[in-house]
N, C-alpha and C positions, 0 to 999 in steps of 0.2 A: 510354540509360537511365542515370540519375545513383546512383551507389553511397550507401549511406550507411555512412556509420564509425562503430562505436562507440567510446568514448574509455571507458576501467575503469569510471570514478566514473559515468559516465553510467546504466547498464544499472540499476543502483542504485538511483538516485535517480526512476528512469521508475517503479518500482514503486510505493513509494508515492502518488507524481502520479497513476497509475493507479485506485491504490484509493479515492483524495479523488474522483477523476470517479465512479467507480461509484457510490459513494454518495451524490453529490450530485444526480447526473442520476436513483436511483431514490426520490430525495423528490418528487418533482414528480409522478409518477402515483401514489405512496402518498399525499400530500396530497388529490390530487383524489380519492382514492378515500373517504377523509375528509372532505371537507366536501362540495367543488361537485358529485362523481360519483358522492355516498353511495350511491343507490340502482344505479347502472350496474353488470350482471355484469361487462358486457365490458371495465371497466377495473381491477375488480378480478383477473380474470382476465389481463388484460394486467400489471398491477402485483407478479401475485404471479412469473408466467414470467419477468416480468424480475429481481427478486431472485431466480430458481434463477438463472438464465444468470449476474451478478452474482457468486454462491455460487461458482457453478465457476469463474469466472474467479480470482476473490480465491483460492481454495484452490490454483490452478496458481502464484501470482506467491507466498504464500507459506501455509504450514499454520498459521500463527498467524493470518491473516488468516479463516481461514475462520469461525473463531469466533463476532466480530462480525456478519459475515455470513450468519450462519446464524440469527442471533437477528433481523438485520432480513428476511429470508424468514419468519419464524415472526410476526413483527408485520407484515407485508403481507398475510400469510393469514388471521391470527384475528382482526384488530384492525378491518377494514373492516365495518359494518354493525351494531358494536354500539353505534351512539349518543353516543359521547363528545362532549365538548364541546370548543369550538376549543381554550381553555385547556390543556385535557387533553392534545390532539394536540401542542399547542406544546409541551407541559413534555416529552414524549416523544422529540420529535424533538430536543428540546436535549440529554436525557441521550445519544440515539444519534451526537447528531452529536460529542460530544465522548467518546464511546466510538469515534470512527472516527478521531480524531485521537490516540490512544493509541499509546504507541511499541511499534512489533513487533519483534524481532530481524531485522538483516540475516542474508542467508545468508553474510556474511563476518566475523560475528559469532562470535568462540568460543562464548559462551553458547548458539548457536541449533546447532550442530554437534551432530549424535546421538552419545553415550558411547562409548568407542571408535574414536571415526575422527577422524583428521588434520585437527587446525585448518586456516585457510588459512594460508598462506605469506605473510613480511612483501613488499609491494609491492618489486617492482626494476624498477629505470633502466634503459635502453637498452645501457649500459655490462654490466651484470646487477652492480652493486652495490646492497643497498641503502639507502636515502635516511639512514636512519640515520649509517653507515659514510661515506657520501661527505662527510654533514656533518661527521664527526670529521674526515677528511681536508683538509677545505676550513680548518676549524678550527685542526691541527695547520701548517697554511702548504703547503700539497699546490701545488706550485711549476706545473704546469699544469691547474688547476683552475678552470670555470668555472660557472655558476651553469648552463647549460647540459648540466653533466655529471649533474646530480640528474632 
């Protein structure tokens, strides 16, 4: 069985990648349920379970995310069946799609930290210095210093 590692930056950057999949993979049965499968219950019924599942997920990876999420759940539920025109749907799906690309605070974000509790701590080097500090060091002439010590 082959390990996998995560590197800091990674875990991070998997979330939002995350949230662009959810959203993009649940236009495609909200589409159908819009034009080619207007009248199908069973894909509106399919379209709408999977923006809940979508919901809960986006709300585990982060509570800002849920927001969005919760507004494309509320548009896969009411918006199938009342007629709109393809126009309509497109202009729709454009305001969502770039309400999905909206920046959300990281959880290593001061700003995203609840009042009261401890920012995160500045990243350290293997040394346990941090990068800041090794640079002034590397800067200052640090006589065995290598780019490897950051």
């Amino acid at each position: 069985m082959r390990r996998v590692r995560v590197i800091a930056g990674e875990a991070e950057s998997a979330a939002p990648a995350l949230a662009c999949l959810l959203y993009f993979a649940g236009t495609v049965p909200y589409v159908k349920t819009m034009i080619r499968e207007r009248n199908s219950r069973a894909y509106r019924r399919g379209s709408a379970a999977y923006h809940a599942v979508a919901l809960a997920v986006a709300a585990c990876l982060s509570p800002w995310l849920a927001l969005p999420f919760a507004a494309y759940l509320a548009r896969a539920a009411a918006l199938p069946g009342r007629g709109l025109r393809v126009p309509v749907v497109g202009a729709i799906e454009l305001a969502c799609s770039a309400a999905s690309s909206w920046p959300c605070p990281s959880p290593s974000d001061p700003r995203a930290t609840p009042r009261g509790s401890a920012p995160t701590p500045a990243p350290q080097t293997p040394a346990g210095l941090d990068v800041a500090s090794a640079a002034a060091k590397a800067r200052a002439g640090g006589a065995n210093f290598s780019p490897a010590d950051v």
